[in-house]
Backbone as a chain_set.jsonl record, in Angstrom:
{"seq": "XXXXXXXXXXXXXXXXXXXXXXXXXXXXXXXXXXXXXXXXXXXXXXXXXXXXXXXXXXXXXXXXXXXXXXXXXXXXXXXXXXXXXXXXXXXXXXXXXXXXXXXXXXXXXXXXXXXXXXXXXXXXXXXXXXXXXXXXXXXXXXXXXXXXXXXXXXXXXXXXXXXXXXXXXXXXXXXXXXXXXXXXXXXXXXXXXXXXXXXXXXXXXXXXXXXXXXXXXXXX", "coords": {"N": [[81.542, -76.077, 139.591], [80.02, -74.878, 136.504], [79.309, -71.826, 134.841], [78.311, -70.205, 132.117], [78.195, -67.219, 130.738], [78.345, -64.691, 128.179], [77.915, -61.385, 129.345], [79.482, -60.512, 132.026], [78.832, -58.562, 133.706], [75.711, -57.924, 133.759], [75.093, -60.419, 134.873], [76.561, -60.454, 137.298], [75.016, -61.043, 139.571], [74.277, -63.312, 139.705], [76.42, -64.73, 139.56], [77.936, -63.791, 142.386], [76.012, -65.236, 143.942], [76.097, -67.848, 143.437], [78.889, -68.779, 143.666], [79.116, -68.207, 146.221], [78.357, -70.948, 147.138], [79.375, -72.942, 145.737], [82.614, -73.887, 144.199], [83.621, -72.17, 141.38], [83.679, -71.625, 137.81], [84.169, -69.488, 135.332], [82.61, -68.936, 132.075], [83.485, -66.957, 129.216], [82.201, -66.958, 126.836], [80.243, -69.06, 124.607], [82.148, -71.077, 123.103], [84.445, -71.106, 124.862], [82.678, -72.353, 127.48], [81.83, -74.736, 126.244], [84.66, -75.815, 125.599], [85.351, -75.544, 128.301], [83.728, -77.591, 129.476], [84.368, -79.817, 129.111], [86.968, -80.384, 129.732], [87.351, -80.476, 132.32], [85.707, -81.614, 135.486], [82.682, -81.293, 136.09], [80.187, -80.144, 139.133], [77.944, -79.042, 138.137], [76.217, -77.428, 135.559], [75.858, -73.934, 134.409], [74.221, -72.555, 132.209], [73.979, -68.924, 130.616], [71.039, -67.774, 128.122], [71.402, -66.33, 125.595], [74.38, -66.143, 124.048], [75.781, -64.924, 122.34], [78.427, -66.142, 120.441], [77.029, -68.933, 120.018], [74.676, -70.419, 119.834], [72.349, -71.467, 123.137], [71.77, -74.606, 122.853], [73.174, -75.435, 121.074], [75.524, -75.206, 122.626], [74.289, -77.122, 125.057], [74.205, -79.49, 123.277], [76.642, -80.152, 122.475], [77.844, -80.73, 124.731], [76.205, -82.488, 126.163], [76.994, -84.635, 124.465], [79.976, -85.31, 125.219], [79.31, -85.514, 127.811], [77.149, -87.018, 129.657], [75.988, -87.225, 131.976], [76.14, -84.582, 133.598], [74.36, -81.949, 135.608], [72.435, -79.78, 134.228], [71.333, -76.408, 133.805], [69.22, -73.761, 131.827], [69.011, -70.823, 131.506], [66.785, -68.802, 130.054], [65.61, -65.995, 127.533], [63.296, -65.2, 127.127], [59.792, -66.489, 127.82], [59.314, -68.672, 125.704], [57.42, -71.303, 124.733], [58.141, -72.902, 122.495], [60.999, -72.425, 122.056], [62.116, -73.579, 124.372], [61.618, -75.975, 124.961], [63.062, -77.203, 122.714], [65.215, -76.612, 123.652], [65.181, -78.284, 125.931], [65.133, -80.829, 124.886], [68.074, -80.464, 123.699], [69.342, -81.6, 125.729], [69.447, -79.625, 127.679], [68.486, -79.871, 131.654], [66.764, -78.376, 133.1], [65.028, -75.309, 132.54], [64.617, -72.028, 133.153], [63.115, -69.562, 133.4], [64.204, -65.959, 132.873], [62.734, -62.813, 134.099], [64.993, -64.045, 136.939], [65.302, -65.13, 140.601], [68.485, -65.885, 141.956], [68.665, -67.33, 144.175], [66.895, -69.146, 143.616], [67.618, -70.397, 141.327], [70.131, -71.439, 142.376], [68.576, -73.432, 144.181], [67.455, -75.235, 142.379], [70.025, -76.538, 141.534], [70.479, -77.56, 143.807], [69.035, -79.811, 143.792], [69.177, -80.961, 141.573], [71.992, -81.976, 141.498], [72.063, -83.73, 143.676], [69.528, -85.586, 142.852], [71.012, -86.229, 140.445], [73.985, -87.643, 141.351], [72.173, -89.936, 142.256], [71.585, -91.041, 140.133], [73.657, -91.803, 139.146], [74.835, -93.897, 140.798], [77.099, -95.796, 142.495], [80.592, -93.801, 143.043], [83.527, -93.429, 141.987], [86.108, -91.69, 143.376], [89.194, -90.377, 143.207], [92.764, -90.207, 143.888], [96.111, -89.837, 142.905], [97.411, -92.693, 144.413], [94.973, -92.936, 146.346], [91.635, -93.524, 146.77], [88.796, -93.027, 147.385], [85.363, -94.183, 147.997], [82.089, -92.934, 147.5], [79.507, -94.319, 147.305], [80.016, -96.312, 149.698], [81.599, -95.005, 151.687], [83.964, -95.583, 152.047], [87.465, -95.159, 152.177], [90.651, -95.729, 150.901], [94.045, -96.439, 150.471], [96.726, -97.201, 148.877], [95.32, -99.535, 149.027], [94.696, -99.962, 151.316], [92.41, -99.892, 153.939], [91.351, -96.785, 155.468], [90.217, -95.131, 158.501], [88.413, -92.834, 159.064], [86.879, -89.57, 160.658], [83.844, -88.358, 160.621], [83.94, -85.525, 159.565], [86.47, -85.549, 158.696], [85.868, -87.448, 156.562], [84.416, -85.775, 154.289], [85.774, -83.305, 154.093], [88.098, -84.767, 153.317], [86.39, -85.286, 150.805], [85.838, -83.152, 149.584], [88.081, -82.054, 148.806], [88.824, -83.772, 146.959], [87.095, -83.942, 145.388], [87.59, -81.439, 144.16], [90.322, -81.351, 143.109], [93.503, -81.252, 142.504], [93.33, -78.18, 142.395], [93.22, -75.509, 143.973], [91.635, -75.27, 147.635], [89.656, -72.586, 149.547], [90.505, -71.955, 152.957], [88.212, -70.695, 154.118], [86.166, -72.097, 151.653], [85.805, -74.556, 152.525], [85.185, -74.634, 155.103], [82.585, -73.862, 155.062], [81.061, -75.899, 153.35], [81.921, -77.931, 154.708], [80.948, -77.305, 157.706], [77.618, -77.107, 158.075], [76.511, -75.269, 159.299], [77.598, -73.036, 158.998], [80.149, -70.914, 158.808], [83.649, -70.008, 160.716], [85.518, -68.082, 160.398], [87.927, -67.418, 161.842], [88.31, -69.553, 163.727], [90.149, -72.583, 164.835], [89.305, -75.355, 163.772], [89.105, -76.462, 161.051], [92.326, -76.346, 161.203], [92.717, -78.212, 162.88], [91.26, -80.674, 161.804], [92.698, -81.341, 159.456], [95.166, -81.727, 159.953], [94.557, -84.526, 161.332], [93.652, -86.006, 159.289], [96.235, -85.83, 157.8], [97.796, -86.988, 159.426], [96.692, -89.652, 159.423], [96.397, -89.981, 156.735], [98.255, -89.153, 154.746], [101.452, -89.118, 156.368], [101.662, -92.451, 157.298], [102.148, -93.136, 155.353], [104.187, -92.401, 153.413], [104.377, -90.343, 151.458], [102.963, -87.178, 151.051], [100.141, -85.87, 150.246], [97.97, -83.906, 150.771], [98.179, -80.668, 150.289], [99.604, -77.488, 151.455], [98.543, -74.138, 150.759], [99.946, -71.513, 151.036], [98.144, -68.957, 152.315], [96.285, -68.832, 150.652], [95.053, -71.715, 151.085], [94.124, -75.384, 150.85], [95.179, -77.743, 148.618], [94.349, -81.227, 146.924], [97.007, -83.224, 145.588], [97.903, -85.285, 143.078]], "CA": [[80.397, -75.456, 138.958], [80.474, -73.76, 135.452], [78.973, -70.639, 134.648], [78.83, -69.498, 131.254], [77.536, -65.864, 129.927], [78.832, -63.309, 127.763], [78.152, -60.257, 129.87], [79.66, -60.464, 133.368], [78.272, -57.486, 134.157], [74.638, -57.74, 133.897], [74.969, -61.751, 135.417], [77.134, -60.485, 138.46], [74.743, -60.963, 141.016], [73.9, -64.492, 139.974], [77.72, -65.314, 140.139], [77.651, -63.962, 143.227], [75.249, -66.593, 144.81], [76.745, -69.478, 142.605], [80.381, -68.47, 143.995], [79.134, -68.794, 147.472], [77.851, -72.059, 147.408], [80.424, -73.648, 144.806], [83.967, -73.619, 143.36], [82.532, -71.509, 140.264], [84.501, -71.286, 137.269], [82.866, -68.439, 134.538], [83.05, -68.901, 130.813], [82.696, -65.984, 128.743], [81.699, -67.327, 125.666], [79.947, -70.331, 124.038], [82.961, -71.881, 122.761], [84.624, -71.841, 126.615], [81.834, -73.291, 128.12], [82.044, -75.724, 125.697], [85.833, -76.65, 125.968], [85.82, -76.244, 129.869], [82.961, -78.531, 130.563], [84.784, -81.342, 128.493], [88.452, -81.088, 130.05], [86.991, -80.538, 133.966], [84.284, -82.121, 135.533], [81.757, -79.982, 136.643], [78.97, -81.06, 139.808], [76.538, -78.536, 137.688], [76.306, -76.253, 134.223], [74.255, -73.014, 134.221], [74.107, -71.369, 130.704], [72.543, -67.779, 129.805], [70.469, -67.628, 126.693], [72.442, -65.246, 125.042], [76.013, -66.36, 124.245], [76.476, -64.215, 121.166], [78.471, -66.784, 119.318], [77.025, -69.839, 119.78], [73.453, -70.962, 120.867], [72.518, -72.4, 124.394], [71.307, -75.095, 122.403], [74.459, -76.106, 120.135], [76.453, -75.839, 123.844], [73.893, -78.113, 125.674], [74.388, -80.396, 122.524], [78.084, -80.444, 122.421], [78.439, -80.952, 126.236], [75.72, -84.066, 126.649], [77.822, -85.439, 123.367], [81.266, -85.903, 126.327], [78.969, -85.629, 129.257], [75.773, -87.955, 129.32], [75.355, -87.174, 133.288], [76.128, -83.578, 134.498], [73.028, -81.642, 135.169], [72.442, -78.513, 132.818], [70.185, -75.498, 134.16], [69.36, -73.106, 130.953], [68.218, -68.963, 131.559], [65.866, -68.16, 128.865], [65.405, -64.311, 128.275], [61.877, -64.463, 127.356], [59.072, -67.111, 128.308], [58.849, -68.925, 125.228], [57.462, -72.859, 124.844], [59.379, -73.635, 121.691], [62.532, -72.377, 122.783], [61.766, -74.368, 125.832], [61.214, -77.732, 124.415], [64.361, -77.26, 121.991], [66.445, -76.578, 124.975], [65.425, -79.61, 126.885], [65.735, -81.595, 123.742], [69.115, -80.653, 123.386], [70.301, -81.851, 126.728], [68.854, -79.1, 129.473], [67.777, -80.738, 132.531], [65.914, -77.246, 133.849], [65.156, -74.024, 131.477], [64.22, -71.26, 134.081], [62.6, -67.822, 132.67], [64.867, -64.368, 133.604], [64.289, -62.474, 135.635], [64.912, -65.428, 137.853], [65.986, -65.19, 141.449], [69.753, -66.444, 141.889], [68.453, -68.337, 145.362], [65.959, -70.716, 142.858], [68.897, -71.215, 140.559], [70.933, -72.547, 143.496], [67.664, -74.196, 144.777], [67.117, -76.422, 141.368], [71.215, -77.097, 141.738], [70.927, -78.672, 145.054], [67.887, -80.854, 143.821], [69.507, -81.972, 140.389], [73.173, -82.585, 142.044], [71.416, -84.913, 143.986], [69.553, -86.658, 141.768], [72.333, -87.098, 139.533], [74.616, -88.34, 142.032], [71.957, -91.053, 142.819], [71.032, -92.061, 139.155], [75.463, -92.013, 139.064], [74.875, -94.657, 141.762], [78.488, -95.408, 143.366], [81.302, -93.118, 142.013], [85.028, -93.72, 142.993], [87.143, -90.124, 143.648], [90.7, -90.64, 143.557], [94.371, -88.879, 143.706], [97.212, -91.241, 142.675], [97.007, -93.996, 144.983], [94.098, -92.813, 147.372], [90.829, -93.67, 146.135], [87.458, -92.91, 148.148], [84.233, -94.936, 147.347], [81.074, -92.436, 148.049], [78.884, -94.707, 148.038], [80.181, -97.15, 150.756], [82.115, -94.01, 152.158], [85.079, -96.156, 152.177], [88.803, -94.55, 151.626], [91.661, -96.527, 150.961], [95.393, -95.877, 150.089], [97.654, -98.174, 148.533], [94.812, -100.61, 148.963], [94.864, -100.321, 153.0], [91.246, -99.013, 154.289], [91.77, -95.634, 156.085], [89.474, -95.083, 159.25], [88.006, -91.277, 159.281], [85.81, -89.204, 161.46], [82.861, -87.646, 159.415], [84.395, -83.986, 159.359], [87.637, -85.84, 157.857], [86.028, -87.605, 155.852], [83.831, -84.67, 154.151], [87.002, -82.632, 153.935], [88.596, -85.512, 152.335], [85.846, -85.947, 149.849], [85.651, -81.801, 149.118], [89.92, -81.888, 148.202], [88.613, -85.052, 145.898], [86.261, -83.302, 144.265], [88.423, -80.326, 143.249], [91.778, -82.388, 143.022], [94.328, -79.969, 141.706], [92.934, -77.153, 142.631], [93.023, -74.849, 145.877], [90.262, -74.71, 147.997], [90.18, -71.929, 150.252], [89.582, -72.376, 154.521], [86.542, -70.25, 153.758], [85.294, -72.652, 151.241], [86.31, -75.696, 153.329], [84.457, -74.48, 156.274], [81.268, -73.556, 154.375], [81.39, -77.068, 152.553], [81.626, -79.116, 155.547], [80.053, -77.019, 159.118], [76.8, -76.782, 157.71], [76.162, -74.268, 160.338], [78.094, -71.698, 159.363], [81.962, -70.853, 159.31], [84.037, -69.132, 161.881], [86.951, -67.789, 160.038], [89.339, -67.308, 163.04], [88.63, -71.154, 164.124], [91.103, -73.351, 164.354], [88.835, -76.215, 164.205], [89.309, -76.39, 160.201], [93.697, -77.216, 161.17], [93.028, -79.551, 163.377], [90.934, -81.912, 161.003], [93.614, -81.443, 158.501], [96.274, -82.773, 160.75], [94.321, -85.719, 161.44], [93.768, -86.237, 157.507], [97.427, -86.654, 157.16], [98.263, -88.337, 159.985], [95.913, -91.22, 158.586], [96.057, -90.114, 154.701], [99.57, -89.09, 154.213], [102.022, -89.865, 156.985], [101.754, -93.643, 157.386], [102.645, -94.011, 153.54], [105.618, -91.887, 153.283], [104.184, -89.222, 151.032], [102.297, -85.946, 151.562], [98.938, -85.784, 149.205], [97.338, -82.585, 151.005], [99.05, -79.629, 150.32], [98.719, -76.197, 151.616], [98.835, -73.067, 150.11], [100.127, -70.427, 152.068], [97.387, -67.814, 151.83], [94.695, -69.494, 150.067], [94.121, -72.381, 151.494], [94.565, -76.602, 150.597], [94.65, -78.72, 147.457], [94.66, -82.505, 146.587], [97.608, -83.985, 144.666], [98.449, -86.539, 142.798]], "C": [[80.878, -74.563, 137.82], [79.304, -73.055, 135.169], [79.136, -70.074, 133.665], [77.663, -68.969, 130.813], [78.886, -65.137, 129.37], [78.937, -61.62, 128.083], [78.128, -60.551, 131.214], [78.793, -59.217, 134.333], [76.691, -57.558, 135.021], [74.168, -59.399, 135.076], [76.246, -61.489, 137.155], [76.362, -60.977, 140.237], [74.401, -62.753, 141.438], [75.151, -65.708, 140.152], [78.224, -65.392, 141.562], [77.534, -64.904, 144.502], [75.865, -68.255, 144.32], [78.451, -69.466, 143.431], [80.07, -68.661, 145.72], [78.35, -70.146, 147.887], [79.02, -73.533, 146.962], [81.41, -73.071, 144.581], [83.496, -72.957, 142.064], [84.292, -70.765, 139.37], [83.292, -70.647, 136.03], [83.597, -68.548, 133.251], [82.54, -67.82, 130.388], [82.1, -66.039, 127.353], [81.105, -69.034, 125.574], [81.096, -71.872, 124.145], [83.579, -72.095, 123.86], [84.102, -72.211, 127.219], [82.054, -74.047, 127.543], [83.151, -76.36, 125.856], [86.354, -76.55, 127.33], [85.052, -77.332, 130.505], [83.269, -80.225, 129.385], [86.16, -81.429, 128.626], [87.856, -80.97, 131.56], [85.742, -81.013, 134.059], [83.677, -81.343, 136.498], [80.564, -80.684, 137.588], [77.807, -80.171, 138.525], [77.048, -77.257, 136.571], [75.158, -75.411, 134.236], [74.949, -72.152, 132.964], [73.183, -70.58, 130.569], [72.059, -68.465, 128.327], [71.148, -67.313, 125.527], [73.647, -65.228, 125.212], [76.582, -65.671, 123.026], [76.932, -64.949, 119.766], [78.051, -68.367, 119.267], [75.14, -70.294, 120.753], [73.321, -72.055, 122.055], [72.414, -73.864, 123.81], [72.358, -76.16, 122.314], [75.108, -76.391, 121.536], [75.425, -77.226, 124.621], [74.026, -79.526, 124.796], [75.784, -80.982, 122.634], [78.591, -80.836, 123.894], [77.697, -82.458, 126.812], [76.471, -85.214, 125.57], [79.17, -86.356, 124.32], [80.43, -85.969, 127.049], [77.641, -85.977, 129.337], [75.044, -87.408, 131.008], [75.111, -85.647, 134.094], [74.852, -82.846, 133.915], [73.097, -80.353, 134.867], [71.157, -77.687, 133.077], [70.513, -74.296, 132.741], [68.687, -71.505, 131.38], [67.682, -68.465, 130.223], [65.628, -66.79, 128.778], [63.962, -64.179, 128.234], [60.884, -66.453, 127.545], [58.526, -68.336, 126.789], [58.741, -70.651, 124.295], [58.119, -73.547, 123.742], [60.697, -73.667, 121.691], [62.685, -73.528, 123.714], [62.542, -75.724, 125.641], [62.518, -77.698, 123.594], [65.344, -77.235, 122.803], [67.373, -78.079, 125.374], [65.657, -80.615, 126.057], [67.251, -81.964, 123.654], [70.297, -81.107, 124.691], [70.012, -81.136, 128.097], [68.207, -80.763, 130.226], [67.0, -79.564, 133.361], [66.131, -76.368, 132.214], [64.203, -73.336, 132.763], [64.33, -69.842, 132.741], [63.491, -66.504, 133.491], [63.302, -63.819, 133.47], [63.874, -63.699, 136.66], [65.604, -65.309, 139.027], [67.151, -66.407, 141.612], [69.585, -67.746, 142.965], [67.482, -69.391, 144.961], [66.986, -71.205, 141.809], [69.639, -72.357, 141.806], [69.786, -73.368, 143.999], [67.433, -75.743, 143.7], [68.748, -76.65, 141.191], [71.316, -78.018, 142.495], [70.197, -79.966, 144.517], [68.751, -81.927, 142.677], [70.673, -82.632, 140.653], [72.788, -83.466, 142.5], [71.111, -86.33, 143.475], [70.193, -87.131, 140.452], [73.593, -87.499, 140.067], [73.866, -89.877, 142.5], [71.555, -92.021, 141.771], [72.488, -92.669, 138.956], [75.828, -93.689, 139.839], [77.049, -94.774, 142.381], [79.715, -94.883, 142.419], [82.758, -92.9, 143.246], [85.938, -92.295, 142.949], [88.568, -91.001, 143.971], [91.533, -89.776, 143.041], [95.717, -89.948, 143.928], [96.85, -92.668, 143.383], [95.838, -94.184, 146.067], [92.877, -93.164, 146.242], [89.671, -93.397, 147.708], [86.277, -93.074, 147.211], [82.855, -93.894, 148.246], [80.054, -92.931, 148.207], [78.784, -95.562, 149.518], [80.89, -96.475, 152.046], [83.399, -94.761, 152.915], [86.678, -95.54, 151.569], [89.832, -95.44, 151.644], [93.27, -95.835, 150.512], [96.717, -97.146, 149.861], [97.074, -99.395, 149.054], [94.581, -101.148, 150.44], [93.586, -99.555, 153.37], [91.609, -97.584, 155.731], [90.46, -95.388, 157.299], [89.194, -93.417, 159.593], [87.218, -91.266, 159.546], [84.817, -88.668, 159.884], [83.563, -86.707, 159.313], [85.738, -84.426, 158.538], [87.472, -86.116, 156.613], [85.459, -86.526, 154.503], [84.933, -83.301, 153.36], [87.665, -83.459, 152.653], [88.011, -85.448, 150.719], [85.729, -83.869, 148.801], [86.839, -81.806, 148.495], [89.469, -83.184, 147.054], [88.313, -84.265, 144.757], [86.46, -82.405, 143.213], [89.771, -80.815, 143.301], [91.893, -81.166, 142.281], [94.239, -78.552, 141.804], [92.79, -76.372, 144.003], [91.364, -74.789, 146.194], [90.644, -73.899, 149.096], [89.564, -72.333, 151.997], [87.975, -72.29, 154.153], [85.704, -71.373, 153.214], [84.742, -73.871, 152.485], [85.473, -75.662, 154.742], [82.432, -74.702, 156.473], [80.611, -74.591, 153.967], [80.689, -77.887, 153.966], [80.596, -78.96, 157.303], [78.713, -76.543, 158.189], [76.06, -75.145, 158.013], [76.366, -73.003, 159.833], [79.982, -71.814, 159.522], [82.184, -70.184, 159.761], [85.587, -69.122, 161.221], [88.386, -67.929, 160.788], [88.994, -68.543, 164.062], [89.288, -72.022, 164.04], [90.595, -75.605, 164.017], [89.579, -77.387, 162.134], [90.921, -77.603, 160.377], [93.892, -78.207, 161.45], [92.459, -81.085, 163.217], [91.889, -81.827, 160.005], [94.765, -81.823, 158.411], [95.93, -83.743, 161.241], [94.426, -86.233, 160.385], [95.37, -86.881, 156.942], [98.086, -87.041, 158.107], [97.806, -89.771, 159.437], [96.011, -91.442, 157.084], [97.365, -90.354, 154.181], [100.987, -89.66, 154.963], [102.555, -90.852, 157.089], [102.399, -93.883, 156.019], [104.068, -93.407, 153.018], [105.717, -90.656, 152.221], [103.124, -88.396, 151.073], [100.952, -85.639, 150.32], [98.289, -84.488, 149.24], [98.596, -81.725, 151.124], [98.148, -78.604, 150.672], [99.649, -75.169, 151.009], [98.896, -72.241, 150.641], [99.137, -69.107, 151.893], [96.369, -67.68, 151.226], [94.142, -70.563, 150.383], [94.436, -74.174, 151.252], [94.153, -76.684, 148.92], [95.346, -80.358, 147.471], [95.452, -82.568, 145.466], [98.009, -85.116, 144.27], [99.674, -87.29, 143.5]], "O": [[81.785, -73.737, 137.92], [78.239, -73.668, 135.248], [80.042, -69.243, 133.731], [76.59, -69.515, 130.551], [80.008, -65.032, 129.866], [79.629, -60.796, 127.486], [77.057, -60.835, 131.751], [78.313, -59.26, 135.466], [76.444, -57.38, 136.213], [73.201, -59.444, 135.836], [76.568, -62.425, 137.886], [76.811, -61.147, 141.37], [74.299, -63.332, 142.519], [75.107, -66.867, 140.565], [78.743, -66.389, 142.062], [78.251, -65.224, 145.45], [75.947, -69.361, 144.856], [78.949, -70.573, 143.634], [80.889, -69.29, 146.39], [77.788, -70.244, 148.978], [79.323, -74.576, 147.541], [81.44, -71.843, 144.66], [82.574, -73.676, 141.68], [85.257, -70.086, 139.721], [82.138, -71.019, 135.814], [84.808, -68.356, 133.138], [81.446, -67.43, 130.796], [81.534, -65.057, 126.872], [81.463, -69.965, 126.295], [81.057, -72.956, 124.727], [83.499, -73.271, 124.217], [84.801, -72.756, 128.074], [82.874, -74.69, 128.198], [83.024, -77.519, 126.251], [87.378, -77.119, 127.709], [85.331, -77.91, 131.556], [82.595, -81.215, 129.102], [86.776, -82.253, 127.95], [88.206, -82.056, 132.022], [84.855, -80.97, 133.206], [84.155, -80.856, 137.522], [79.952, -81.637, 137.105], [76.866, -80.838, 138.093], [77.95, -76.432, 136.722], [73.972, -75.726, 134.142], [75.902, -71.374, 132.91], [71.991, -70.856, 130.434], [72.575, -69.371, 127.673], [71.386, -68.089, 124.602], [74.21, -64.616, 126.12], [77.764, -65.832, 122.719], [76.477, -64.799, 118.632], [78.7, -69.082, 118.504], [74.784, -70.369, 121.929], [73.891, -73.145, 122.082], [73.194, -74.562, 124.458], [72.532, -77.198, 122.951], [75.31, -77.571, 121.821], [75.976, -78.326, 124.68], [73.977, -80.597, 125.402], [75.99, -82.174, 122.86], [79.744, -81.23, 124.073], [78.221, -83.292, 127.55], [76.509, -86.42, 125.812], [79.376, -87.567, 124.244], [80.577, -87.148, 127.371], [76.87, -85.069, 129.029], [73.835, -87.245, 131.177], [74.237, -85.458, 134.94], [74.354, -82.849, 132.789], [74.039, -79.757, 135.389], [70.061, -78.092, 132.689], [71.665, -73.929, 132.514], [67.461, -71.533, 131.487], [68.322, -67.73, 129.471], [65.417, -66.215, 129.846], [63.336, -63.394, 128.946], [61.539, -67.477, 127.348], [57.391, -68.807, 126.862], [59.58, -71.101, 123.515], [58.629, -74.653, 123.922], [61.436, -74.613, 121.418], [63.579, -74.356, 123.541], [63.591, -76.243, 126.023], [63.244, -78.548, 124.108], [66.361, -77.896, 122.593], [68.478, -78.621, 125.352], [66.476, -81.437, 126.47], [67.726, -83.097, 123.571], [71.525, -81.025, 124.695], [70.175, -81.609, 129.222], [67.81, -81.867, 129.855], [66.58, -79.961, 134.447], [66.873, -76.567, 131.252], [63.261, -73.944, 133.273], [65.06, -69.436, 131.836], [63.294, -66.25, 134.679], [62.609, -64.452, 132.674], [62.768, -64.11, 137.013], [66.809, -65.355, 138.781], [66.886, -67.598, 141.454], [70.115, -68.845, 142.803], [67.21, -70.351, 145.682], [67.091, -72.4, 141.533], [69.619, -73.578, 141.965], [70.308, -74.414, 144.386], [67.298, -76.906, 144.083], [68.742, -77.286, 140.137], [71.926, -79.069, 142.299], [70.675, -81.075, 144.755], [68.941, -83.139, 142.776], [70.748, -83.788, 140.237], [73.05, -84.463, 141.827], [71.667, -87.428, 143.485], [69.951, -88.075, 139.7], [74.434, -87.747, 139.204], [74.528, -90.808, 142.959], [71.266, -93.205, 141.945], [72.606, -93.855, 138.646], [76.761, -94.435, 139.542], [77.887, -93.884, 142.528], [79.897, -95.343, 141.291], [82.961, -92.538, 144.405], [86.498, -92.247, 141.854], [88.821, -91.937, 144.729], [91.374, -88.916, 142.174], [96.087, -90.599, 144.905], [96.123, -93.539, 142.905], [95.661, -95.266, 146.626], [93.1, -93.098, 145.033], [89.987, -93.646, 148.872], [86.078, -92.507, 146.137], [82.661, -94.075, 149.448], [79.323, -92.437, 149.066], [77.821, -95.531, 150.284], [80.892, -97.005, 153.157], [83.742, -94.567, 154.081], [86.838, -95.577, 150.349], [89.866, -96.057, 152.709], [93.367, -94.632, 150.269], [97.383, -97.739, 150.71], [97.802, -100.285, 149.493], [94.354, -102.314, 150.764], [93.684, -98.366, 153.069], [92.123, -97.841, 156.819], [89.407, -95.536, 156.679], [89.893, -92.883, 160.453], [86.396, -92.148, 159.297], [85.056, -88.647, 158.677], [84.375, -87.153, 158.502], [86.104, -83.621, 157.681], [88.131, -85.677, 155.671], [86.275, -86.522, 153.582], [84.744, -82.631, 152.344], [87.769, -83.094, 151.482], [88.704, -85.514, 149.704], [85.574, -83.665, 147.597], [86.687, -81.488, 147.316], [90.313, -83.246, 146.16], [88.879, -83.998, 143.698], [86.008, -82.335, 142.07], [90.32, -79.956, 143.991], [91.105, -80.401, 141.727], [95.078, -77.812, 141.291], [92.195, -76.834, 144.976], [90.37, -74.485, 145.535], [91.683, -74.162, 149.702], [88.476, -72.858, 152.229], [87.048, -73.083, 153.988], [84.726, -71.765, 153.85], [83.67, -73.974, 153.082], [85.192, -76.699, 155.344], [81.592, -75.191, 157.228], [79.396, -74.464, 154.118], [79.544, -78.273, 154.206], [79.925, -79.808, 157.89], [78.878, -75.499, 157.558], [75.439, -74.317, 157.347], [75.642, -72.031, 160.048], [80.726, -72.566, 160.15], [81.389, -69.244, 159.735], [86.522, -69.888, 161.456], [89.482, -68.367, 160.44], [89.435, -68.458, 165.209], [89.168, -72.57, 162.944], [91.279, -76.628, 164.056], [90.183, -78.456, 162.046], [91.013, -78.79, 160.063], [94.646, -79.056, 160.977], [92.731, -82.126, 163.816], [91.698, -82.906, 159.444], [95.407, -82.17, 157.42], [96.863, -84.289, 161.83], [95.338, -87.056, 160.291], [95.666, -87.797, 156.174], [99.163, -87.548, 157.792], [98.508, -90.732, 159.122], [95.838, -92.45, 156.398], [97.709, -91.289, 153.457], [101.647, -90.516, 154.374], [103.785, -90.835, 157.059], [103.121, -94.849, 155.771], [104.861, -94.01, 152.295], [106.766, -90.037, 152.048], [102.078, -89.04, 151.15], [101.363, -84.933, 149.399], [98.005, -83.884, 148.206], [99.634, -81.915, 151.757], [96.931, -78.469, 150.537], [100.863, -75.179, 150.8], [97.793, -71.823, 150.992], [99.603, -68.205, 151.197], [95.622, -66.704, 151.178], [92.941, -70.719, 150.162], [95.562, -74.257, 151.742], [93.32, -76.084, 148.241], [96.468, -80.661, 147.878], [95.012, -82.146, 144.397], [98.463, -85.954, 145.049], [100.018, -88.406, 143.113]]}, "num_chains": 1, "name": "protein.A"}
């Protein structure tokens, strides 16, 4: 998830809620929103109004230019229908009016992730030689089909998603027990030692790594 405003400050609470739902990376300008949401792929883009040097506009332009599919929520500061319509023109897929509760931002996230995962129709995740097919929820590895529980595979498909990147237990817990996470559970280790008994193990090299202190990431 990217996140770009120019004042952290006044947008802290809506990082916040975006940071506990998602991996949430925060641009502070125009121009870094712009060149992070065209080297990483992002499930979802929320842009303030007000980027100082560069209008929401020009970024929603320059980002559906590389990115035809990810969905694009805009924060307007004031209520007004030509802004609006120029927005969505330029690529929004929402324009929400401030002051806007942070829990309807994340609410029109879940809806549009969705439906742009299903207009995406099947979309292949992979990390060197592993590949996982989400729609058929098929994993393979050096072309050999891999047999995982749901909670593996889930796990699996969360380390996909952010390849290269740590994810922390916390997230990892949050992500996949719908319920609720239990920090001091060991339930978390012991799908992660099934994972590479079946993922890594059998093949002779190690794909999940852990990070002593923060948590796993998928490598190449």
């Amino acid at each position: 998830m990217l996140f770009v405003n120019n004042d952290a400050q006044s947008a802290a609470d809506m990082c916040s809620e975006l940071d506990r739902h998602y991996l949430l990376d925060v641009a502070g300008s125009g121009e870094e929103g712009a060149y992070l949401s065209q080297v990483n792929d992002y499930a979802a883009i929320v842009v303030e109004s007000d980027l100082g040097n560069m209008k929401n506009t020009d970024l929603c332009r320059l980002t559906r230019e590389e990115d035809p599919k990810t969905p694009i929520i805009v924060l307007l500061d004031k209520d007004d229908i030509n802004e609006r319509l120029d927005t969505l023109d330029c690529g929004a897929d929402a324009v929400l009016t401030k002051p806007v509760e942070a829990r309807e931002v994340v609410a029109y996230l879940r809806s549009l992730i969705k439906k742009a995962h299903g207009k995406m129709g099947a979309k292949i995740l992979s990390a060197g030689d592993l590949s996982l097919d989400q729609s058929e929820k098929i994993v393979k590895r050096m072309g050999r089909e891999i047999r995982l529980s749901r909670k593996e595979y889930e796990i699996l498909e969360c380390l996909l998603l952010n390849r290269g990147r740590v994810v922390s237990k916390e997230r990892l817990l949050e992500q996949v027990w719908e319920e609720g996470f239990e920090t001091f559970s060991n339930k978390l280790e012991v799908h992660i030692k099934g994972l590479r008994d079946k993922v890594d193990r059998p093949f002779g090299s190690a794909l999940i790594k852990t990070v002593h202190g923060f948590g796993y990431k998928l490598c190449e």
